[in-house]
N, C-alpha and C positions, 0 to 999 in steps of 0.2 A: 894741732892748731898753730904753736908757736913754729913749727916747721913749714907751713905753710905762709905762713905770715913773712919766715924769710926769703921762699924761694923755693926751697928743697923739695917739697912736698906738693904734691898738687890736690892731693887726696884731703875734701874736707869731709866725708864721709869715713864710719871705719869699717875699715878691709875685712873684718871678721865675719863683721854681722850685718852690717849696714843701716844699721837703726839707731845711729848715733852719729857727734862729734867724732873725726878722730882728736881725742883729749888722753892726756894721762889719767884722769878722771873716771874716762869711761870704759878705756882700755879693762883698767885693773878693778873698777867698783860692779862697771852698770852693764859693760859688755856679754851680750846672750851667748856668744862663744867662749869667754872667760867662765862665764858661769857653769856653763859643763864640766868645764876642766876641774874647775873648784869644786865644785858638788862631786865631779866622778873620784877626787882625792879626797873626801870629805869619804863619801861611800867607802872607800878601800880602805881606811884608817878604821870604819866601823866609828865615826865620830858624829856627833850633833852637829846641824849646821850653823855656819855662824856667818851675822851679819858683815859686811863685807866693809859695810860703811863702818865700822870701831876698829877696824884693822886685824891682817891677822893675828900679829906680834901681841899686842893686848889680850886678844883672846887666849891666844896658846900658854901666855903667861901667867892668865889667869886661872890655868887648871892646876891642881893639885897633883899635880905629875910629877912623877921623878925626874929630876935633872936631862938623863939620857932620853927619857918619852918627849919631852918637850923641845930637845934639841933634836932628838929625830923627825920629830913632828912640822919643826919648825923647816929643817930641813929640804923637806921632800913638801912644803907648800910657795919656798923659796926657788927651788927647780921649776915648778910650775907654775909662779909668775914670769922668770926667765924663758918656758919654753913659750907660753904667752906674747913674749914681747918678739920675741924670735920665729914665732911662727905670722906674727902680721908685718912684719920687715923681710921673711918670704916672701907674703904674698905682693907687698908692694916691689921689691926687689926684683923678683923673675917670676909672680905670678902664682907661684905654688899654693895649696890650700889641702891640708890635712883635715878631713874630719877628725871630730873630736876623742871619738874610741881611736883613734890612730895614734892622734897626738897621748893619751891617757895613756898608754900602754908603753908607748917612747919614753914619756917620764918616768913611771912604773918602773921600769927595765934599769936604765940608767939608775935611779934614785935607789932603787933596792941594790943593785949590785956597789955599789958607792959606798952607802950605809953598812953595808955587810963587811966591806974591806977597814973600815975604820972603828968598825965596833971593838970595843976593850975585850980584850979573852975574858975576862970576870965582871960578865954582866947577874947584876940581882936576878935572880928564879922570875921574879914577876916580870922583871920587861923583855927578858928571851921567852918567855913565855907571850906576852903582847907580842915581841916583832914577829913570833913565829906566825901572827895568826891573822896580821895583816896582808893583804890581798895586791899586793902594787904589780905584782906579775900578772892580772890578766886583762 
């Protein structure tokens, strides 16, 4: 909206879904393309879902997670707002439009191979055990 307002933007609909504002608001909270993404990494984490509108930083903070689960966590749902913001600055940009398994699997791919290069050689039994059993590759 504020891109619009100045010029930039022509787009007062959003590129994703089209059932909305384009807002920052709806982008990241309300958007039905955002929500797949979110939900498809919510599924591959093997997590509950969580409300979008408490944020996810609160939520992930809120679990009783080891240090490493919750930065990994935190992570690979950080990648997937960025791929988010980047995939509707495609489609306005030059058009392009990934479905969502498409996009899911993009961040998957990236995020796990990422997460894997920065992992500590001396991870606790329990969270190589959890990262092993998390699903972001398919």
């Amino acid at each position: 909206m504020k891109l619009r307002k100045m010029g930039i933007s022509p787009h007062a609909q959003c590129l994703l879904c089209g059932n909305g504002q384009a807002t920052h608001e709806h982008l990241f909270r309300r958007c039905e393309y955002s929500r797949k993404i979110l939900d498809g990494l919510t599924d591959r984490l093997h997590l509950r879902r969580f409300n979008p509108n408490n944020g996810i930083l609160h939520w992930i903070c809120g679990r009783k997670w080891t240090p490493m689960k919750k930065g990994i966590n935190l992570s690979i749902f950080m990648a997937g707002y960025y791929h988010i913001w980047w995939q509707r600055n495609q489609v306005r940009v030059e058009g392009c439009f990934k479905r969502p398994e498409v996009l899911l699997r993009e961040i998957g791919q990236c995020t796990f191979l990422r997460v894997k290069q920065i992992l500590p050689h001396s991870l606790t039994r329990r969270d190589e055990v959890w990262f092993q059993t998390i699903d972001l590759l398919y």
